[in-house]
C-alpha positions in Angstrom: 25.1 40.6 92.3 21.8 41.4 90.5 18.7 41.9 92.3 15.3 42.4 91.2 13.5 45.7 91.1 11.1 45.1 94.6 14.7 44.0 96.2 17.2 47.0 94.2 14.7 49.4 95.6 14.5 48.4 99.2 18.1 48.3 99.6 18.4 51.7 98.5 15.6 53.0 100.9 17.4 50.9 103.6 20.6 52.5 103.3 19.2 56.1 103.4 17.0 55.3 106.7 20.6 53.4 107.8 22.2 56.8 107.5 19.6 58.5 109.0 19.5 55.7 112.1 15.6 54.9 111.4 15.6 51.4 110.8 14.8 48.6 113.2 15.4 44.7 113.1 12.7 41.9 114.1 14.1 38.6 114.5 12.1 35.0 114.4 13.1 32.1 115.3 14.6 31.4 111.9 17.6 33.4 112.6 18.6 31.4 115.2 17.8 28.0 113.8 20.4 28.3 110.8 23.1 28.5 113.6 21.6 25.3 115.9 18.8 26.8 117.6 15.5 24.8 117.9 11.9 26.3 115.9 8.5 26.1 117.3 7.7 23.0 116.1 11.1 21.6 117.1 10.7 23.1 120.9 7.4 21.5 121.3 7.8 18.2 119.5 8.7 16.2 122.9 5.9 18.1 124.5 3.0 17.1 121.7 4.5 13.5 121.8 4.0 13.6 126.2 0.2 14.7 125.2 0.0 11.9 122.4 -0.3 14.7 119.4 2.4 14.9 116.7 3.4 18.3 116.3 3.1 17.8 112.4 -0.6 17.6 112.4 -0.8 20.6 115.0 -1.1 24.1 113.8 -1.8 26.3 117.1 1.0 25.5 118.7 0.4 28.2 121.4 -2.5 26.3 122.4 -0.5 23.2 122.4 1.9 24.8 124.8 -1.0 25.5 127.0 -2.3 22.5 126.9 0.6 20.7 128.1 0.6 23.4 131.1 -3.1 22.2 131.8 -1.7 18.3 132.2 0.9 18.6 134.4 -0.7 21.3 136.3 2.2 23.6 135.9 4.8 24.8 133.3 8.2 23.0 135.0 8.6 20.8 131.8 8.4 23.8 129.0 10.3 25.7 131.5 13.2 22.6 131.1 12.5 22.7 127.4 13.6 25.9 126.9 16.5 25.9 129.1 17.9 22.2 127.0 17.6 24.4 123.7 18.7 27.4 124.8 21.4 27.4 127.2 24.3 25.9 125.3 26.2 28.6 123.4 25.7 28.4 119.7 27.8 30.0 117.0 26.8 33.3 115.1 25.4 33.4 112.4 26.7 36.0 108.9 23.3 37.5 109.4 24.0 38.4 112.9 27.4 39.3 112.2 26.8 41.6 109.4 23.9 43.3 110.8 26.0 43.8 114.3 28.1 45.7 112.0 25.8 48.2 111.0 24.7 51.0 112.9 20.9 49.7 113.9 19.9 51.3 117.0 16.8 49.0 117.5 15.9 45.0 117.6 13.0 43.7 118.3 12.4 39.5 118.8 10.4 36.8 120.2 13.5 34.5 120.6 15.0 33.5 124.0 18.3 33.0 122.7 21.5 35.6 123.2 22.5 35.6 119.9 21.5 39.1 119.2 23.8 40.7 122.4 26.7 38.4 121.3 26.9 39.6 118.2 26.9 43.0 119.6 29.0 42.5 122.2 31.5 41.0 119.4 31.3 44.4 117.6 32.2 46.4 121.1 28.7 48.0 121.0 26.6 48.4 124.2 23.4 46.8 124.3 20.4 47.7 126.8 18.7 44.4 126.9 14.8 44.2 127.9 13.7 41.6 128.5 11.0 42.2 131.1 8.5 45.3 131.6 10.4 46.3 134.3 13.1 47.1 132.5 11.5 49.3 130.3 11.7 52.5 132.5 15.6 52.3 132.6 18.0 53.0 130.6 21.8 51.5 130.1 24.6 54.2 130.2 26.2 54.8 126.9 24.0 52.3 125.4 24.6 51.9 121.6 21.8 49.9 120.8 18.8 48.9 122.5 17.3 45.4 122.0 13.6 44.4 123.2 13.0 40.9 124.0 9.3 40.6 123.9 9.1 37.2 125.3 12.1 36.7 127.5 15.1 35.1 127.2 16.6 31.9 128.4 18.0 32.8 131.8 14.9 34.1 133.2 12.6 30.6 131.6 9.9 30.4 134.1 9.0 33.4 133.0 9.6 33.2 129.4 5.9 34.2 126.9 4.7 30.6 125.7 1.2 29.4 126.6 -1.7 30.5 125.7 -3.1 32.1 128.8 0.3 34.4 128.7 -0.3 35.5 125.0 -4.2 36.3 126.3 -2.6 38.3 129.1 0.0 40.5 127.6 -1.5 43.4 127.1 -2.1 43.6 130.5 1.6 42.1 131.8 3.0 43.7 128.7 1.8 46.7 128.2 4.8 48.5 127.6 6.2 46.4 125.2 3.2 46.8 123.0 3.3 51.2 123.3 7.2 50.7 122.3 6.7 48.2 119.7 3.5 50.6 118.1 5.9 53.5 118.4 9.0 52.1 116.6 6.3 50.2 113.9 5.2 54.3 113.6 9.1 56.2 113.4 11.5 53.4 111.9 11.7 51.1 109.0 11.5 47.6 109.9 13.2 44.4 108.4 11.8 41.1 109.7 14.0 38.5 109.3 13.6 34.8 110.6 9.9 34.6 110.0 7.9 32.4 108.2 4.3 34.1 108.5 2.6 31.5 109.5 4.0 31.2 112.8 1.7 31.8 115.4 4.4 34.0 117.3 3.9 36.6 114.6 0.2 36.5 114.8 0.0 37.4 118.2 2.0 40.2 117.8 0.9 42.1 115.0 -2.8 41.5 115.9 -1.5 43.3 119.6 -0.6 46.1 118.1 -4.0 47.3 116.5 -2.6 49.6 114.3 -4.0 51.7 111.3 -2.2 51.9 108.2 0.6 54.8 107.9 3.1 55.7 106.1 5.6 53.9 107.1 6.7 51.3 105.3 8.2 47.4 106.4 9.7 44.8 105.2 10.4 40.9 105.3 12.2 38.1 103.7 10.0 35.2 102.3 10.8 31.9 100.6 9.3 31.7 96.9 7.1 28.3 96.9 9.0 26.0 94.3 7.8 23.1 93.3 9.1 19.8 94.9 10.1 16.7 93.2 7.0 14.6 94.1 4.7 17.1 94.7 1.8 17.3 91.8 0.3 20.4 90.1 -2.5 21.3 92.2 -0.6 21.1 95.6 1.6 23.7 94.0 -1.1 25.7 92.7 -2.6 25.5 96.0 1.1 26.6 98.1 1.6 29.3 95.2 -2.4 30.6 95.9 -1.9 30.6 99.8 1.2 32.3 99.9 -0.2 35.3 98.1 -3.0 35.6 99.5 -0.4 35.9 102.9 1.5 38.5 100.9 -1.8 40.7 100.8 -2.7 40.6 104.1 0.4 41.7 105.1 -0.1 44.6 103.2 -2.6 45.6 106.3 0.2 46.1 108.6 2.3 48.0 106.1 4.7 45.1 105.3 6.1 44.5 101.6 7.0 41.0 101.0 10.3 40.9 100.0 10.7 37.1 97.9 13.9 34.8 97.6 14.6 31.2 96.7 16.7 30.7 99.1 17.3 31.5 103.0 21.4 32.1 101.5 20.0 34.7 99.7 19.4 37.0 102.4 22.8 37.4 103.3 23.8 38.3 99.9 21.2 41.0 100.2 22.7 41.9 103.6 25.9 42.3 102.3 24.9 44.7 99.9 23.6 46.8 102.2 26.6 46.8 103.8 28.4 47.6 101.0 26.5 50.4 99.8 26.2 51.8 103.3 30.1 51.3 103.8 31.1 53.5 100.2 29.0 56.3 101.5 31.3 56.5 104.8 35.5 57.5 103.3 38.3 57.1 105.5 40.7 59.7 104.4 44.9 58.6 105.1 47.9 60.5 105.2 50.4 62.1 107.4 52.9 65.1 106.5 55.6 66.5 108.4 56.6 68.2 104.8 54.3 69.3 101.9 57.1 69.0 98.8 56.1 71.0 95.8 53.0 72.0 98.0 52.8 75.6 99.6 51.9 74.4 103.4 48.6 76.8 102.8 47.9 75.3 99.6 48.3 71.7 101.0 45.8 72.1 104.0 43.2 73.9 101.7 43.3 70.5 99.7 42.0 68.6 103.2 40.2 71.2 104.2 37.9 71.2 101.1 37.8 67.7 100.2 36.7 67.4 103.9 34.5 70.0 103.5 33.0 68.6 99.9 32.3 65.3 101.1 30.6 65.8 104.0 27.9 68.9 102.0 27.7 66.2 99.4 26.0 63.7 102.0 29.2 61.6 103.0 30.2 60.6 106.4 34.3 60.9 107.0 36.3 58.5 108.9 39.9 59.9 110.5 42.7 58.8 112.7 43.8 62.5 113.1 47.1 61.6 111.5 50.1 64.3 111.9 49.6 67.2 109.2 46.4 66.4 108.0 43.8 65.3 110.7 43.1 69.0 111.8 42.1 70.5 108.1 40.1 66.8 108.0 38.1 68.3 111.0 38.4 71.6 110.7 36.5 70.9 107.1 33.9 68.6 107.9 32.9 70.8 110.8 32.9 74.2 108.8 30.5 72.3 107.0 28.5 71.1 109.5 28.1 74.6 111.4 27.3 76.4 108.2 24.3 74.2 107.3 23.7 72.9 110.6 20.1 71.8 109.5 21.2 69.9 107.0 24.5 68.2 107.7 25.5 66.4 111.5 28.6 66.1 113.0 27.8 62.3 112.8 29.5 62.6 109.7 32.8 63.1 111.0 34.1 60.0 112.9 37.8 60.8 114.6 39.5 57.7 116.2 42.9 59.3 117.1 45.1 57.3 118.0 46.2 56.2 121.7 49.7 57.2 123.0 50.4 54.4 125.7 50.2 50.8 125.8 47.5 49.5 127.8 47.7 45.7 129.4 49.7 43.9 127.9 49.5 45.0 124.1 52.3 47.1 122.6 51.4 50.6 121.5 52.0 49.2 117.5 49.7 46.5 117.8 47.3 48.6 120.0 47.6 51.3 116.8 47.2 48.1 114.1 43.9 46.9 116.3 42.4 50.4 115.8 43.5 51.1 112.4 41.0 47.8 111.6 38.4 48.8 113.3 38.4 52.5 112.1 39.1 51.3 108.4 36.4 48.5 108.5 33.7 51.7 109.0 34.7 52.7 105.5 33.6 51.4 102.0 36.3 54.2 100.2 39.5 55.1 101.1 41.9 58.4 99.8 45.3 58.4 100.3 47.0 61.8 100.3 50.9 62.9 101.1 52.1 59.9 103.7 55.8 60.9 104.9 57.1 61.7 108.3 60.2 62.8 110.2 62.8 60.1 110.2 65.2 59.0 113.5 67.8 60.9 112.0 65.6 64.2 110.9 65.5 62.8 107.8 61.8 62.8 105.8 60.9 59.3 105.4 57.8 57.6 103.8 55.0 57.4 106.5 54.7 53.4 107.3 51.3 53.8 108.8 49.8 55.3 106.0 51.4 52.0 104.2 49.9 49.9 106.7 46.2 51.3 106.3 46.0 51.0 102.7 46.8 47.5 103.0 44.1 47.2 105.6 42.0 48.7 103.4 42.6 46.2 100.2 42.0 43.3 102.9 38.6 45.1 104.2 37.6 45.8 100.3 38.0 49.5 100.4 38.3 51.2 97.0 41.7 53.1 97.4 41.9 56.3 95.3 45.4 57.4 96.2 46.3 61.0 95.3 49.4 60.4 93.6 49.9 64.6 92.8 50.3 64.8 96.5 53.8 62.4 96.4 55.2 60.5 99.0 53.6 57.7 99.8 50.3 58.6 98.0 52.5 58.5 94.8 54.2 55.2 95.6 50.5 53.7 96.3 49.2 55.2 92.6 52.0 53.5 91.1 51.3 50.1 92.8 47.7 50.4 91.3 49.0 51.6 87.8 50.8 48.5 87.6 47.8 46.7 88.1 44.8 48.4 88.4 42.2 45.1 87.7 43.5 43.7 90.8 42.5 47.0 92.7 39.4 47.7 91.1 38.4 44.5 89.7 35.8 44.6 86.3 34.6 48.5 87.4 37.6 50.0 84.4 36.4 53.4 85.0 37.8 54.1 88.1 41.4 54.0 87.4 41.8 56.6 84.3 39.8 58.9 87.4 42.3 58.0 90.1 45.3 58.8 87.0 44.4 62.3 86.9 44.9 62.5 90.4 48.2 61.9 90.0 49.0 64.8 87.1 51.6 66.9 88.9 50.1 70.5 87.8 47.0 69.6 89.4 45.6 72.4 91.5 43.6 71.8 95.2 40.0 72.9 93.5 40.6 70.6 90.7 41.8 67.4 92.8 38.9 67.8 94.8 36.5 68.2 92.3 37.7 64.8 90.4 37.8 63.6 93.6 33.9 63.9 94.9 32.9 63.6 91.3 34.9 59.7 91.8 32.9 58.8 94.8 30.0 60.4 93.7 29.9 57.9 90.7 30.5 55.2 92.7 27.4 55.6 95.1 25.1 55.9 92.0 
């Protein structure tokens, strides 16, 4: 999918501050209404309707909040509201899903809903939820993600951020939240998503924050104004005027606009940064209790520098430590690591070996098919080199798990690149694709005359690696 110059180029600066775990995620209220969830003016609607207002004509619906507080004397019916709307368990969204997926260390919302530590949770990552200034001085064990819920959430609704008076105070009861918030706004790229900018949520919290213009730059989705069927020129003119002129005030807070014609089209945009972040991480495959024509030496030289090469040419590696191969996959990535250790992290080398015993009641092969999914999904490329083991019978037979993960990696949409010099099953899996490579590599032609010379027999270890990095290289331009 095309995308226009303003989108193209904050997808690429996104991926980089992905990589370098600096980005952030805010979330509105229009996250969670695609799956279910109730807006602003939705939440208050019964509310306006028990003070005889329509919520339609009303525009500061903080104030309306509070003024439904001043009636009754207390908050027990907005308290109700938001337990009705909230409580019941609604489903998760692709956005949600996709961005559980990738590695953002930090969310940021004004929502009350859980959807955010589901999706999480979904994705076997920790989250330290705060939800309360208290909170704020602890931290979660092995947390994976931390996610600040400026507002409160549905189980603790008496005390959730709604009214007026509350917004007034919270610098004061919130103090905290404001000196994180400033901080991350400062260090991290943001992506607001779920916003519509003229929410009076969003008000509150950037004018809070009181910051001066950095360097830092943010972004958000916004619906393009289009023309509705009734609508006339001049209450077009007028939408189309107004929304730029929200556009440039933005600006103040460091936020670029980011313009779509349709809420659909922000997963689209999601996914490609999923994609692109996903080819910069390779999963290399094999095993090999035998090297064939391959000096033993000469073989784990190969690993070892196409290890090595990937990770000084910016790439993360993803391993399962396989038998014959794993070690020169470590021992590469890490010689490069500890030779420029200001410039390349052992982040870049992600080993999921494998477990030995069954635990529950899952066998040990579909404990090792369960991980091979998750360890593969990490990955956007995969290489397949050697693949053969020791047989029952002593015999060397083709390795079936090496089999098993490049089908995996077809149905995650890995690009294979099988080295089919190394034989075994790296050779059977070249053939496969040289019987059809379109179905592989779809309308991208180039990739399989590359992946062909991989497979010439008098192919040396500098050479295949070279063709190699120069492959993936090409295919993160």
């Amino acid at each position: 999918m095309k995308f226009d110059r303003g989108i193209e180029a904050f997808i690429k600066e996104f991926v980089t501050d992905l990589a370098n775990k600096n980005v952030a995620i805010f979330a509105g209220a229009g996250m969670s209404k695609s799956v279910g969830y109730v807006d602003w003016p939705s939440l208050l609607s019964d509310i306006a309707a028990e003070l005889g207002l329509s919520v339609d004509k009303e525009h500061d619906l903080i104030s309306l909040a509070q003024y439904h507080v001043n009636h009754r004397g207390n908050r027990s019916g907005i308290t109700k509201k938001i337990l009705e709307e909230f409580s019941h368990q609604g489903e998760l969204s692709e956005t949600h899903k996709i961005l559980a997926r990738l590695p953002i260390p930090i969310y940021w919302t004004t929502n009350y809903d859980t959807l955010i530590e589901d999706s999480l949770k979904d994705e076997l990552k920790i989250a330290d939820v705060k939800k309360d200034a208290k909170q704020l001085a602890n931290t979660r064990p092995k947390r994976d993600v931390v996610v600040y819920k400026m507002h409160g959430d549905v189980h603790s609704a008496a005390d959730a951020v709604i009214i007026k008076e509350q917004y007034e105070a919270y610098h004061q009861t919130h103090a905290g939240f404001i000196t994180a918030l400033s901080g991350d706004l400062v260090s991290r790229t943001f992506l607001f998503i779920g916003f519509s900018f003229t929410d009076p949520n969003l008000d509150y919290v950037l004018s809070r924050l009181n910051l001066q213009p950095g360097e830092r730059q943010h972004y958000c989705f916004m619906k393009r104004e289009a023309k509705s069927k009734d609508e006339d020129d001049d209450i077009f003119h007028y939408k189309q005027r107004k929304q730029e002129l929200r556009i440039a005030d933005l600006k103040r807070y460091k936020i670029s606009v980011l313009l779509i014609d349709d809420y659909s089209d922000i997963v689209d945009i999601l996914r490609e940064i999923e994609h692109r972040f996903r080819k910069k991480t390779i999963f290399v495959s094999g095993s090999a209790e035998v090297y064939g024509k391959w000096d033993r030496n000469e073989a784990q030289k190969l690993v070892h520098r196409l290890s090595k090469g990937l990770v000084t040419s910016g790439f993360r590696v993803v391993n399962g430590f396989g038998w014959g191969v794993g070690s020169a996959v470590i021992n590469g990535a890490l010689e490069a690591v500890y030779e420029y250790p200001e410039r390349y992290s052992e982040d870049q080398l992600i080993i999921r070996p494998f477990p030995q015993f069954e635990t529950g009641e899952k066998k040990l092969a579909d404990l090792w098919d369960e991980y091979r999914h998750r360890m593969i999904s990490l990955a956007g490329v995969a290489i397949f080199v050697f693949g053969n083991k020791m047989g029952e019978a002593g015999e060397v037979a083709s390795a079936g798990g090496v089999k098993r993960e490049f089908e995996i990696a077809i149905k995650e949409g890995l690009i294979p690149i099988p080295v089919g010099a190394t034989e075994y099953v790296a050779r059977e899996l070249y053939a496969m694709i040289e019987a059809d490579p379109k179905h592989y590599y779809g309308e991208v032609d180039w990739i399989f005359p590359a992946v062909k010379e991989l497979a010439e027999a008098e192919a040396t270890a500098d050479t295949l690696v070279s063709k190699m990095t120069d492959i993936i290289k090409k295919l993160n331009r």
